[in-house]
N, C-alpha and C positions, 0 to 999 in steps of 0.2 A: 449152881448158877440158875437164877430164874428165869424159864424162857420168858420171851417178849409177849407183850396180850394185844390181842390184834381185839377190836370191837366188830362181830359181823352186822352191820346193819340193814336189817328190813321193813317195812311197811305193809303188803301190799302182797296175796298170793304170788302173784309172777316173781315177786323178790324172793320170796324162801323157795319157789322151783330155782332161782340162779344162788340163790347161799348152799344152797343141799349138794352142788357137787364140789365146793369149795369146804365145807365143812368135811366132805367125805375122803378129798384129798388131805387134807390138816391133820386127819385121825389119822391117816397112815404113812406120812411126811415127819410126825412128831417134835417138832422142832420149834414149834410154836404154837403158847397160848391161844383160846379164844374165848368169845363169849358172845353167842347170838342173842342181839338187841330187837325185840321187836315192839316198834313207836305205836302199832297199836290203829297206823292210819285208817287202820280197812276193820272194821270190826266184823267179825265172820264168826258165826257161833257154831258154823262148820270147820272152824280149824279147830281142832280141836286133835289129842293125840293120836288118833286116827290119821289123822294129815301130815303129820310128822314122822309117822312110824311109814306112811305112804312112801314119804321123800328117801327115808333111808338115815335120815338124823335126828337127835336129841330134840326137845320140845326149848322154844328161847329161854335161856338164862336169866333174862330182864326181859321185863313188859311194863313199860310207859306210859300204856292207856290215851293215848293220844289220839281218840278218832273223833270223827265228828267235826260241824263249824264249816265256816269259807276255808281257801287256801290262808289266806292271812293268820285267821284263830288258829287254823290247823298248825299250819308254818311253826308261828306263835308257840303254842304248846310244846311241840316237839324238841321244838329249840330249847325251854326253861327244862324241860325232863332231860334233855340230855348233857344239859351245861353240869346238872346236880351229878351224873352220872358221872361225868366225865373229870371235875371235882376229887369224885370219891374214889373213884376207881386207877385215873391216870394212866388209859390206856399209850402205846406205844405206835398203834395206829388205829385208824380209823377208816375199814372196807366198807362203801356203798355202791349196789348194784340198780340198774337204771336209770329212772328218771321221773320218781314220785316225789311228791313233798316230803317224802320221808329224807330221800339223798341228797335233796338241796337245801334241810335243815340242819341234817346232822353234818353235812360237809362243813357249812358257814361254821357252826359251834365248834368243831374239832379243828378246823383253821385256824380260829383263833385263841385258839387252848394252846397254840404250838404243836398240836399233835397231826404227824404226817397224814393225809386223806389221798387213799387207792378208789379209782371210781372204774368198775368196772361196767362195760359199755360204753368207755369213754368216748368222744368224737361224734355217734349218730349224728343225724341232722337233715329235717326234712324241710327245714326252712320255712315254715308256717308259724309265724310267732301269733296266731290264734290258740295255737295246741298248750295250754301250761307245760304238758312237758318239755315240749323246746325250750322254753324258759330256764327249768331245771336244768334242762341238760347243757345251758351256753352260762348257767351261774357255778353251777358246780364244774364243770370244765375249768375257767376260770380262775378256780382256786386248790385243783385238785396237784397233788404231788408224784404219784405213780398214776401213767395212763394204762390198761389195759382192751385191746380194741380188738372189734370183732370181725372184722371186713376194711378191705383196702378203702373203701368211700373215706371211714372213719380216721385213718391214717391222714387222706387228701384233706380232711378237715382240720385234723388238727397241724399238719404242716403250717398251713394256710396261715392257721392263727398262733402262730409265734413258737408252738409250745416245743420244746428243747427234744432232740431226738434222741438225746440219754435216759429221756424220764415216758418214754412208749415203747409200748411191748405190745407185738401182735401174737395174740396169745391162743387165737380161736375162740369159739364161742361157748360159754358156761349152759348157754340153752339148749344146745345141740348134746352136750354132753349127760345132762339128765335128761332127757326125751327118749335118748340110744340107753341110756340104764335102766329106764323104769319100761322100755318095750323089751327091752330084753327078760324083765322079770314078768314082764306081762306075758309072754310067748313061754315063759317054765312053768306059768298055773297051767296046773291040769286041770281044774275047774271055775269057767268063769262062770256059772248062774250066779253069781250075786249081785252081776249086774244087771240094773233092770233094761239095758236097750238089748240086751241079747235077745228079746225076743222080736223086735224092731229088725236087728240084722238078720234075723232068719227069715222072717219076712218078706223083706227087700232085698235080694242080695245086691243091687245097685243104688245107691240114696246119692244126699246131698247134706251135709251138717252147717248150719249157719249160725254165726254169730256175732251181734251185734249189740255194741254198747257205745260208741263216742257221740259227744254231744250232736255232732254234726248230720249226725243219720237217727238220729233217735229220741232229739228235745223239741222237736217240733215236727207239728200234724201236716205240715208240708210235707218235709223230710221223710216223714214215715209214711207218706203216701207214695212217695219213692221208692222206699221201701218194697209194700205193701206190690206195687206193680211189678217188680222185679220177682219176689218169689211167685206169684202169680205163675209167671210166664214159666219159672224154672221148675214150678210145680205141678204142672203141665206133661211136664217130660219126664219127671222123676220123684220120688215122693223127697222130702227135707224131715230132718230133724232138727228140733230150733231148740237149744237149752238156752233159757232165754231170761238175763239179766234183771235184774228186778225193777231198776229205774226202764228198762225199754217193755217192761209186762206193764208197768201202771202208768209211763204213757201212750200204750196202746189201749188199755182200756180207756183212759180219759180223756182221747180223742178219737174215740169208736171206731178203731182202723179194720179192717176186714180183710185179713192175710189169706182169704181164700181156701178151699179143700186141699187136700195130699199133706197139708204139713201138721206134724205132731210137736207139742211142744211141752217142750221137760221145763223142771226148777235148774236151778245150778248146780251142776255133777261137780262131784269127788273127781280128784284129778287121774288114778289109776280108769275111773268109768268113761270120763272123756275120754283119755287115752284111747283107748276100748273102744269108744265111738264111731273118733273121728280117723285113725290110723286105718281103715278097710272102707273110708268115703270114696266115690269115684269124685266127688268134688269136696271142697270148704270154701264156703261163700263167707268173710269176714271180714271186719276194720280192726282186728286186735294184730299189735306189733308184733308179739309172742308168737300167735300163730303162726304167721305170715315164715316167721323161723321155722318151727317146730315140725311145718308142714315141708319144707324144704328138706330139714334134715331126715327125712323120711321117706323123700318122693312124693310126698300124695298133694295134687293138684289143687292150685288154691287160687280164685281168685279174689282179690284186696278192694272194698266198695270204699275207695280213698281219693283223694286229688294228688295226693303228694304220700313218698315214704322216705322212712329215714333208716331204711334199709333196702337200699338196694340189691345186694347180692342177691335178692330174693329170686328180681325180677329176671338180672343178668345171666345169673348160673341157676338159680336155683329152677324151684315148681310155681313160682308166682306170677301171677297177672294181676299189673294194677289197671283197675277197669274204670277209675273215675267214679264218680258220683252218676251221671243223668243214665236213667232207666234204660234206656235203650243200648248206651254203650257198653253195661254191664249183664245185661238180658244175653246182649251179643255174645261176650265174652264165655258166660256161663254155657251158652249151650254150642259153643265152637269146640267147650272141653268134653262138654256131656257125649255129644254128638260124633266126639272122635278129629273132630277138622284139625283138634288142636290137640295134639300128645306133650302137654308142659308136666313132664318128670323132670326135667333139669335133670344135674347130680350136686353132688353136697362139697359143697366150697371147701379148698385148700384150711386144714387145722380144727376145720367140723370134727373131728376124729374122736370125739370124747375123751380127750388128755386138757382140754382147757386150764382147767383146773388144776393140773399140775404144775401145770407151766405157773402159773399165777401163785401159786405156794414157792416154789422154786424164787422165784423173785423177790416176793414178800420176803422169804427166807436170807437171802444175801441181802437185801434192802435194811435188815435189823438186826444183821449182824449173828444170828441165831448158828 
């Protein structure tokens, strides 16, 4: 009898750090096909099998080449690449994680192929329909057939919005679950000199690691004078490590921002290096959603340079502080942690446990009949 073929779909690094511990449950679940789809959104000439053998899975089965363009061309493309795929293939479902253009394209197309769509992170929601992910994330909701959610917020959300309590599964978080894998293999090398910030943490045994990429803090000379003010103050007290995005290095140079002495700043690390980095920071100053997780399920103190998030458990249980946007608020914040006023360990939310994954195969698995 031929198992069922699930399509893993990703776009976008943060998306194959959440396929990596579903594909690693699926290997040893057996029970069902798959084949990781990758649309190609994020072109990265650093993923490469390095990055894959990082995560613990197989290198994508299909590659669509889909980067590049607006959201629309992007949208656009993704959708024609995977109508052909979907075509030829006839998968039995269709898994997307997040909330890229990759998951609100391939959800629309497998929708309406008839083919079931699991969207895991179902629910988020920070309520800023400025963010395109919000978008993403209230179209592919929407249309999606199995929820799996990572936090009670997410639950509250999708009550709210009609969706059938037979078709949600609270299932923990897929991001928690590789974070706890790949620290665990990180703490069995007996030799890390191959990364280059180890000599950074010898250094410093105290730092601060920042990072920063949404439009909002980073596409305008306003903004990144905002910026600019806040490490100032935090680099004062502590030295920062900045691996720092490539759209926020070239509009730093193109509006001559001057982020001031104490901070050193990298290209974009391999993900086992950040690991490595940012897991022994006494801070993580950043707007990325992923972190705001990763740092949670870890302990290590973070504050969020955001108006709004769409994860709260961060801030409720977890290590997060969202500190807002205006300089001062978050200057505060930072050095209340630096300084000790503020001890934000949290601990790690009910199903953080690193079985997400399981549970989300388990389902899948009676969802197909497998």
């Amino acid at each position: 009898m031929t198992k069922p073929l699930i399509h893993l779909v990703a776009g976008a690094r943060p998306n194959f750090m959440k396929i990596a511990p579903i594909v690693r449950a699926l290997q040893a679940d057996g029970r069902l096909a798959w084949k990781i789809v990758h649309t190609g959104q994020h072109y990265d000439r650093d993923m490469n099998e390095v990055f894959f053998e990082e995560l613990g899975i197989p290198t994508p089965d299909v590659r669509l080449g889909c980067g590049g363009g607006s959201h629309a061309e992007q949208t656009g493309k993704i959708m024609q690449a995977y109508e052909q795929l979907c075509a030829a293939e006839k998968p039995d479902a269709c898994l997307v994680v997040g909330d890229v253009n990759s998951t609100l394209a391939c959800s629309i197309v497998a929708k309406k192929a008839g083919i079931p769509v699991a969207h895991v992170e179902a629910g988020l929601r920070s309520g800023d329909m400025s963010m395109p992910e919000e978008i993403n994330r209230l179209v592919t909701d929407a249309i999606t057939d199995w929820f799996f959610v990572t936090e009670p917020s997410a639950l509250a959300h999708l009550k709210h919005e009609g969706k059938p309590d037979e078709a949600v599964f609270d299932v923990g978080h897929v991001m928690a679950d590789n974070v706890l894998y790949q620290a665990h293999k990180l703490s069995g090398m007996s030799d890390t000199s191959g990364f280059e910030t180890d000599a950074f943490k010898r250094a410093h045994p105290r730092y601060c690691v920042v990072t920063l990429h949404r439009p909002s803090n980073v596409d305008s000379a306003e903004s990144l004078q905002r910026v600019a003010q806040v490490l100032r103050a935090v680099a004062a007290e502590i030295p920062i490590v900045f691996p720092v995005h490539p759209r926020t290095r070239a509009n730093i140079e193109k509006h001559g921002i001057d982020l001031g002495p104490n901070i050193s700043l990298l290209g974009p690390q391999a993900y086992m290096s950040f690991l490595h980095l940012w897991k022994d920071a006494a801070l993580v100053l950043t707007d990325s959603g992923g972190l705001q997780e990763e740092t949670t399920a870890l302990g290590v103190p973070c504050v969020t340079m955001r108006e709004n998030t769409e994860r709260p458990i961060t801030v409720d249980e977890g290590s997060n502080v969202l500190a807002g946007t205006q300089p001062e608020a978050v200057i505060r914040a930072a050095l209340d942690v630096i300084q000790g006023r503020l001890a934000k360990r949290g601990r790690r939310p009910a199903l953080w446990d690193g079985r997400a994954a399981e549970r989300i195969v388990e389902v899948l698995a009676q969802k197909l009949g497998a």
